[in-house]
C-alpha positions as CSV (number, residue, x, y, z in Angstrom):
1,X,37.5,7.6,4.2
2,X,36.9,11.1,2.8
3,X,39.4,13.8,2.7
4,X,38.8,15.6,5.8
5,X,38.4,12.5,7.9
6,X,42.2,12.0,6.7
7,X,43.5,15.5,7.5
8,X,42.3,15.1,10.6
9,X,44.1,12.0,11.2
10,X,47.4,13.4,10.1
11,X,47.2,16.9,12.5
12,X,46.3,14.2,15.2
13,X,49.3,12.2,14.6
14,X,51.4,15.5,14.1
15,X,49.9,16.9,17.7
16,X,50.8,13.1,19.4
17,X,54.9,13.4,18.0
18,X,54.9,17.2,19.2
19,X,53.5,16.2,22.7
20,X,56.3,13.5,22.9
21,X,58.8,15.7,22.1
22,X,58.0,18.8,24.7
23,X,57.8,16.1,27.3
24,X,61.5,14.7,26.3
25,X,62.6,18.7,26.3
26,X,60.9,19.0,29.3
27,X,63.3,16.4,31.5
28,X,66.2,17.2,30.2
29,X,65.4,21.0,31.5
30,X,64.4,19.1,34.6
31,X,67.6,17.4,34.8
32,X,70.0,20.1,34.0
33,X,68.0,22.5,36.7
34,X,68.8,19.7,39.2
35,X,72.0,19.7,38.4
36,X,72.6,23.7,38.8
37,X,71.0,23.8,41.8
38,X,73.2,21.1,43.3
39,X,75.9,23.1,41.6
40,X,74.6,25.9,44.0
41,X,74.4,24.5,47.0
42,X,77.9,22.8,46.6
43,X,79.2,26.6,45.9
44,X,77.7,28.2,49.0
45,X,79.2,25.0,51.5
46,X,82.2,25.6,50.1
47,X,81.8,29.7,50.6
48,X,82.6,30.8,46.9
49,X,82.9,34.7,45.6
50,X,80.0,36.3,45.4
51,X,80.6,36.7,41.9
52,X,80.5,33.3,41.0
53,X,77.4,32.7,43.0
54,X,74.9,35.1,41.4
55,X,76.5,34.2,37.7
56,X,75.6,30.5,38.5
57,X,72.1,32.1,40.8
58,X,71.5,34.4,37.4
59,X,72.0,30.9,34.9
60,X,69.6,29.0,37.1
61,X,66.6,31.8,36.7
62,X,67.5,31.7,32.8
63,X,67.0,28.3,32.7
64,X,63.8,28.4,34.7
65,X,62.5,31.3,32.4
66,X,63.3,28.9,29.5
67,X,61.4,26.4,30.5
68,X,58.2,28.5,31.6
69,X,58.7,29.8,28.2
70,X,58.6,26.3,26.2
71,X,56.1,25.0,28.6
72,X,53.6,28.3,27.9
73,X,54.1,29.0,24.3
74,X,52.7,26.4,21.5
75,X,54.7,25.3,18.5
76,X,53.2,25.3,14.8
77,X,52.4,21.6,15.1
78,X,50.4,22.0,18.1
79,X,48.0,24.7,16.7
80,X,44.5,24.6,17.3
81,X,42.5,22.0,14.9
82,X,40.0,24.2,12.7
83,X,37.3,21.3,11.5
84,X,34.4,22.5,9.8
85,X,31.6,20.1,10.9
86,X,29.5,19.0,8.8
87,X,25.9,20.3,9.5
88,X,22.7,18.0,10.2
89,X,20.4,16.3,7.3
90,X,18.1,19.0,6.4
91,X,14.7,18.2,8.1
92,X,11.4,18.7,6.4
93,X,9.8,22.2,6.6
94,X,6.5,22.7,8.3
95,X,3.9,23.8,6.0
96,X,3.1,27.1,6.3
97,X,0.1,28.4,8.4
98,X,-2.3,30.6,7.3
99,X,-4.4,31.3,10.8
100,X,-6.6,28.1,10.9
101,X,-7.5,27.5,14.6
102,X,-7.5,24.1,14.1
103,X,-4.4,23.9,12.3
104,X,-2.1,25.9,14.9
105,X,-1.4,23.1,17.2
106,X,0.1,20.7,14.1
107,X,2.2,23.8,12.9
108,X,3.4,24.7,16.3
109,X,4.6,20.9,16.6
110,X,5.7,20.6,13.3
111,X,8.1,24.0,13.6
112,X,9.5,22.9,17.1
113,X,10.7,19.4,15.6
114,X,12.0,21.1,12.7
115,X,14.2,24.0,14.7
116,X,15.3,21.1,17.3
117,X,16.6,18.3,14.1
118,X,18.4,21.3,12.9
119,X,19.5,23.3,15.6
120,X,22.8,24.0,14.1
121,X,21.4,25.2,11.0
122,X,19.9,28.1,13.2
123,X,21.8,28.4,15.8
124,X,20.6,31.5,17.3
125,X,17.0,32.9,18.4
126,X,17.2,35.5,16.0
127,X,17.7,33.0,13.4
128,X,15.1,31.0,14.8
129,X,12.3,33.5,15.3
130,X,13.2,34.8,11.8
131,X,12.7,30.9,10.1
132,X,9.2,30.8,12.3
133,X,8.0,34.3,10.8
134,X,8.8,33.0,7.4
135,X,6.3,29.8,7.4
136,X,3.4,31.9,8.1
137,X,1.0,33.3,5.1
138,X,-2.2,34.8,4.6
139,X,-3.8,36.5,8.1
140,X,-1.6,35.1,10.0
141,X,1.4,36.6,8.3
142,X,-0.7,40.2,8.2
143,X,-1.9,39.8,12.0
144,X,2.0,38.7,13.1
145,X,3.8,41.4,10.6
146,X,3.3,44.4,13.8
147,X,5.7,43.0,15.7
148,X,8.3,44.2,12.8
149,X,9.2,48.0,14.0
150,X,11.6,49.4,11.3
151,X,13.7,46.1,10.4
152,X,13.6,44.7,13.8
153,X,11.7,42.3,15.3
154,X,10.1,43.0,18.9
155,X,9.5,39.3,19.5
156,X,13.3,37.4,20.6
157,X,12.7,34.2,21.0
158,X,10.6,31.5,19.9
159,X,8.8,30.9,22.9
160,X,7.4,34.5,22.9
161,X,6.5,33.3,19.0
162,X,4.4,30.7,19.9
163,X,2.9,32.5,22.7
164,X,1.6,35.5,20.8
165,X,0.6,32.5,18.1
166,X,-1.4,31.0,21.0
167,X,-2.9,34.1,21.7
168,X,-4.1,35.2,18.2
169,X,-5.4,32.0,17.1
170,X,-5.3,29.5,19.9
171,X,-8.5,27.8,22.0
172,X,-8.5,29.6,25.7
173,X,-10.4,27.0,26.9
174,X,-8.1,24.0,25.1
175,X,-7.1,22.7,28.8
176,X,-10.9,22.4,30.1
177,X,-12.1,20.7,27.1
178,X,-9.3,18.5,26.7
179,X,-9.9,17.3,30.4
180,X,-13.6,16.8,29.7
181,X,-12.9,14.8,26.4
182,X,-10.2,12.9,28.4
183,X,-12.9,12.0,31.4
184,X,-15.1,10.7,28.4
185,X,-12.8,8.7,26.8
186,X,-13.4,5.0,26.3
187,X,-11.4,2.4,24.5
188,X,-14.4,0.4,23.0
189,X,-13.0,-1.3,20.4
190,X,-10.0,0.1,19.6
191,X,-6.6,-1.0,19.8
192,X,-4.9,-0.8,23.0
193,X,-1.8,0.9,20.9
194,X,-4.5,3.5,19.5
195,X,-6.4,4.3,22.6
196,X,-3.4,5.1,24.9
197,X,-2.1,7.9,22.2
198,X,-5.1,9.6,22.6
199,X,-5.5,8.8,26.2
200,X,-1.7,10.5,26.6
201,X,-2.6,13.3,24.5
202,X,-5.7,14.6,25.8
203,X,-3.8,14.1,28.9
204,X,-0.9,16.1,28.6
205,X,-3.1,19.1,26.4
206,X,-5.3,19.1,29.6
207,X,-2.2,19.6,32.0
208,X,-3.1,16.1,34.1
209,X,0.6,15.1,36.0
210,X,-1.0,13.3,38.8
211,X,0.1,9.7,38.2
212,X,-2.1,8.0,40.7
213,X,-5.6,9.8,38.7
214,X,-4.4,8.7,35.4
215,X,-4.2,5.4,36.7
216,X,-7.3,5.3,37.8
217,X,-8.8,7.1,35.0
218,X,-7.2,4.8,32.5
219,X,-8.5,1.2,34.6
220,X,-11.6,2.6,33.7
221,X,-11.5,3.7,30.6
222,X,-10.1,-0.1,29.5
223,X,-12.4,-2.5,27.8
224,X,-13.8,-5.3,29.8
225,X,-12.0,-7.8,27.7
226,X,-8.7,-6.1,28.5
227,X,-9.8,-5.8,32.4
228,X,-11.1,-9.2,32.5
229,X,-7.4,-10.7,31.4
230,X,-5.9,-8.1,34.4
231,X,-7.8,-9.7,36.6
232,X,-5.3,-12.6,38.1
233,X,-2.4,-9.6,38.1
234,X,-1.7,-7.9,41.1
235,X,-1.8,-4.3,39.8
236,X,-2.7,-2.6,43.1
237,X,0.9,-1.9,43.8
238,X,2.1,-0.7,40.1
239,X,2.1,2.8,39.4
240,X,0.7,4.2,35.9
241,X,3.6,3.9,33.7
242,X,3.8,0.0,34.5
243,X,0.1,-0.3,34.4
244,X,-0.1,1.1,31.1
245,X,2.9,-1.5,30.4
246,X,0.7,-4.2,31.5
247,X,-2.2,-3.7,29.4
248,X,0.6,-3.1,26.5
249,X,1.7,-6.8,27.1
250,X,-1.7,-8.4,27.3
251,X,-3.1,-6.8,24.6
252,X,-0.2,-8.1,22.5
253,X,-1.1,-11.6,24.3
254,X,-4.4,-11.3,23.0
255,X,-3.8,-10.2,19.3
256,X,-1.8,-13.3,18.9
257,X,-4.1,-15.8,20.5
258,X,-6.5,-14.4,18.0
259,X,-4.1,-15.0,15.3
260,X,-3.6,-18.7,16.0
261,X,-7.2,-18.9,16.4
262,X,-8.2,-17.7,12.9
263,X,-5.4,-20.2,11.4
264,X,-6.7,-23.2,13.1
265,X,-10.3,-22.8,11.4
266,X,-9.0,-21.9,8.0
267,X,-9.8,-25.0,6.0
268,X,-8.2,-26.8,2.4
269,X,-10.4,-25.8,-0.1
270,X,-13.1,-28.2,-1.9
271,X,-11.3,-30.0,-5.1
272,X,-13.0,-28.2,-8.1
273,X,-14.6,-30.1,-10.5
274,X,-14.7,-28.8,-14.4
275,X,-17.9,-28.2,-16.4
276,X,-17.8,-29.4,-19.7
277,X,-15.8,-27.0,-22.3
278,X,-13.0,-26.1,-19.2
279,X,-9.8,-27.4,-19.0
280,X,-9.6,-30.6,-17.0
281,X,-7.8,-32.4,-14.8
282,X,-5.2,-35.0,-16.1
283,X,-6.2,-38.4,-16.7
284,X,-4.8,-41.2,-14.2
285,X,-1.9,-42.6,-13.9
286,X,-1.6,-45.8,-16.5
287,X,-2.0,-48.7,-14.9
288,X,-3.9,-47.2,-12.1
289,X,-6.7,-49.6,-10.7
290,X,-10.0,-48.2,-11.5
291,X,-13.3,-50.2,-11.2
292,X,-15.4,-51.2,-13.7
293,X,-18.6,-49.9,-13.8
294,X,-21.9,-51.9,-13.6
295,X,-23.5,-53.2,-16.5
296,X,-26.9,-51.9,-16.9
297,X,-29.7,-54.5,-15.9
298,X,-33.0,-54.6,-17.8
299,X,-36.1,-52.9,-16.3
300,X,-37.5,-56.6,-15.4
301,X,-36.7,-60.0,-15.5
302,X,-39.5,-61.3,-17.6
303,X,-38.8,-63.1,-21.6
304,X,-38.0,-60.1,-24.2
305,X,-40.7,-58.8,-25.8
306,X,-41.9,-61.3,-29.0
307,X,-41.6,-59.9,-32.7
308,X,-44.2,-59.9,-35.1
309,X,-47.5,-58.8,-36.3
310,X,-48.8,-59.2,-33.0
311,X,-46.2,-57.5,-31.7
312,X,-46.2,-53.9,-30.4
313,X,-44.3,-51.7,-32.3
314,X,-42.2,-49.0,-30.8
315,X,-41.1,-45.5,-31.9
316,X,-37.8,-44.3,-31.9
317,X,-36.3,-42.6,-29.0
318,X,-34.3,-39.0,-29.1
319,X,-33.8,-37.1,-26.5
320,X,-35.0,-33.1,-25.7
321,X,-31.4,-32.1,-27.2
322,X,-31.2,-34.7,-30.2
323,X,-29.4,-37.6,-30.9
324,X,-29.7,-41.4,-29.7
325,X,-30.9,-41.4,-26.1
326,X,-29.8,-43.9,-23.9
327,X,-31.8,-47.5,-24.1
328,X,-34.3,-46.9,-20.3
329,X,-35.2,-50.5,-20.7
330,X,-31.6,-50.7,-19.3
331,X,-30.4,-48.5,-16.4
332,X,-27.3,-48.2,-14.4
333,X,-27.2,-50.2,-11.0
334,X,-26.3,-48.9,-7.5
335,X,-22.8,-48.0,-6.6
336,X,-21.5,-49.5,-3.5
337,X,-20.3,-47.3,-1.2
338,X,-16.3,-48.5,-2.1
339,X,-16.8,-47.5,-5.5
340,X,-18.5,-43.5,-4.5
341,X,-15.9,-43.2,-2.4
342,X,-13.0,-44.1,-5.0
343,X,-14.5,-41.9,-7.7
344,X,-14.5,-39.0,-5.6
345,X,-11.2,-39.9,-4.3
346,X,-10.1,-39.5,-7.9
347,X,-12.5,-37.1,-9.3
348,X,-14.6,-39.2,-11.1
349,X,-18.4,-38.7,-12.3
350,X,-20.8,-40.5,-9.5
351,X,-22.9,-41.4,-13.3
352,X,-20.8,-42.3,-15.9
353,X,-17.5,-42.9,-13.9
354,X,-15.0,-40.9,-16.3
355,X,-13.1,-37.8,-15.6
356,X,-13.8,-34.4,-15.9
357,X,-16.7,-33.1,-14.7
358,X,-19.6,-34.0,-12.6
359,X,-22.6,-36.1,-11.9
360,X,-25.0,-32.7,-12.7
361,X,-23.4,-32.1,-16.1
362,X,-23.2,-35.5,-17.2
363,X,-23.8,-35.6,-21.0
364,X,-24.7,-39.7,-20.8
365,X,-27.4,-38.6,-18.3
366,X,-30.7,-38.1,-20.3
367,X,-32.7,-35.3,-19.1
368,X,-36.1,-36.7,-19.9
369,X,-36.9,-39.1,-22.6
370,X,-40.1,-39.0,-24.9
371,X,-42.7,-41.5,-24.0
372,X,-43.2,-44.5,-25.8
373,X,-46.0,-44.3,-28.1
374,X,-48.1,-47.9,-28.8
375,X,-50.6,-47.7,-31.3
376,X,-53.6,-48.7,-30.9
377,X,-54.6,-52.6,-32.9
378,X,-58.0,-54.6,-32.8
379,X,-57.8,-57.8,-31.1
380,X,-58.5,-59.4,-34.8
381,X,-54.9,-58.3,-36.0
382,X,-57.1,-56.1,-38.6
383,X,-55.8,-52.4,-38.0
């Protein structure tokens, strides 16, 4: 609690006990004026001196006097409170305007809102007209500085500001082409939310009140996805404000249908699989079943080839990138369809069978291999 908040408490409390106190004076004057005039009345019955009566009359008007007194006059405790108020949160000025047409009607706004958040700041018109003549520069400031006539200012209030404003630099024919921009209007695409701004701006800068025509002008200025869903409502009886409120509440309808719609397509992304020389996956678990994978079967099912000097020989095989290629009298068999489906279940090459990257950069799978080369022998054996 600050410092004033707790003086103000205190010459609250002090104000309360005074108040309880005048009222306790107050009865007992009450009573003891009873009393004398009781006293009074007793002492005419009984047909007193006339002395006596107009002491006791001339007691009685003291006592009244008193209490006029004590009920007029206000002790120290019940003084007037004098609390300074703390002024409003100083509100953002307007930037200054230099005579852009285009720019008057955001400085006119902009120096309104400012003067109305802080009205007590500048309390006054003179104060106010005086803050308005100080945010303009350039022409503006040369064209509005004749209404200055030896220290005083011939414009007194800020209404007759703007006006001459208006007059200088504003559009006189803002009102007819706001209403023609306004007939125009369409919300396309556009956001409900965006299109009724400008659909209340235009209105209100073209001076359109009649709440039936904006109605109508706004049911068709609507998109036909918005007047499709308004449709089933019964809108013939609603007036513009809750016709406008409509179209508020399905278009919010709307945005999060769409919203639910986009998140029921979004699929889990592919698993990746790793080119040689990235980081891969971790191996299995131990113990994991894994399948073996088929033994390579020879090319056909005749005797092997015979060795000998009748025999043909055969030249080694490399392949395009070096090294011992693999032996293409043997090749891999088919995989069943279990055994695809468990190596891609656990990432798994569909050619080799081991972990890490794919079928297409398989470095067991031999790209091309060089032919085999016989040479050429007479029947005889005699080369």
């Amino acid at each position: 609690m600050s410092v004033d908040q707790t003086e103000i408490l205190l010459q609250l409390q002090s104000l309360s006990q005074s108040m309880v106190e005048m009222q306790e004076r107050i009865q007992i004057l009450s009573a003891q004026n009873t009393e004398l005039s009781s006293q009074n009345h007793e002492l005419r019955n009984h047909a007193l001196g006339q002395s006596d009566a107009t002491s006791l009359h001339r007691q009685l008007s003291e006592l009244v006097s008193q209490l006029r007194v004590s009920n007029e006059t206000p002790t120290s405790s019940t003084a007037p409170l004098s609390v300074s108020m703390p002024k409003s949160e100083r509100h953002p000025d307007p930037q200054t305007f230099n005579g852009d047409k285009k720019d008057l009607a955001r400085f006119i706004s902009q120096l309104h809102n400012k003067l109305r958040m802080n009205a007590d700041r500048y309390p006054t018109e003179e104060q106010r007209v005086g803050y308005a003549f100080g945010r303009l520069e350039g022409p503006a400031a040369a064209a509005m500085e004749g209404f200055w006539s030896s220290g005083a200012c011939m414009i007194h209030s800020l209404v007759d500001f703007t006006e001459h404003l208006e007059r200088l630099y504003g559009n006189p024919y803002k009102a007819a082409h706001a209403a023609n921009e306004w007939a125009l209007l369409r919300q396309g695409n556009d956001r409900f939310t965006e299109f009724i701004a400008k659909f209340e701006r235009l209105s209100a800068t073209a001076e359109i009140d009649d709440e039936k025509r904006k109605k109508q002008q706004l049911a068709l200025a609507i998109n036909n996805r918005l007047r499709h869903e308004l449709v089933p409502v019964n809108t013939a009886s609603q007036d513009y404000v809750s016709y406008r409120q409509t179209c508020l509440e399905i278009e919010s309808k709307l945005e999060e249908a769409n919203v639910l719609d986009a998140l029921s397509k979004v699929r889990a992304p592919p698993p990746k699989y790793y080119a040689p020389g990235y980081p891969q996956p971790s191996v299995p678990k131990t113990g994991s079943p894994t399948l073996p994978r088929n033994p390579p079967r020879l090319l056909s099912s005749g005797p092997t080839p015979a060795t000998g000097a009748n025999s043909l020989p055969i030249t080694s095989r490399t392949t395009t990138q070096g090294g011992e290629a693999m032996d293409l009298t043997r090749a891999r068999g088919p995989l069943t369809n279990e055994e695809k489906q468990y190596r891609r279940d656990h990432r798994l090459c569909l050619y080799c069978g081991e972990p890490g990257h794919i079928a297409a950069y398989c470095t067991h799978k031999v790209s091309r291999v060089h032919e085999i080369e016989l040479e050429p022998q007479d029947p005889s054996g005699n080369a």
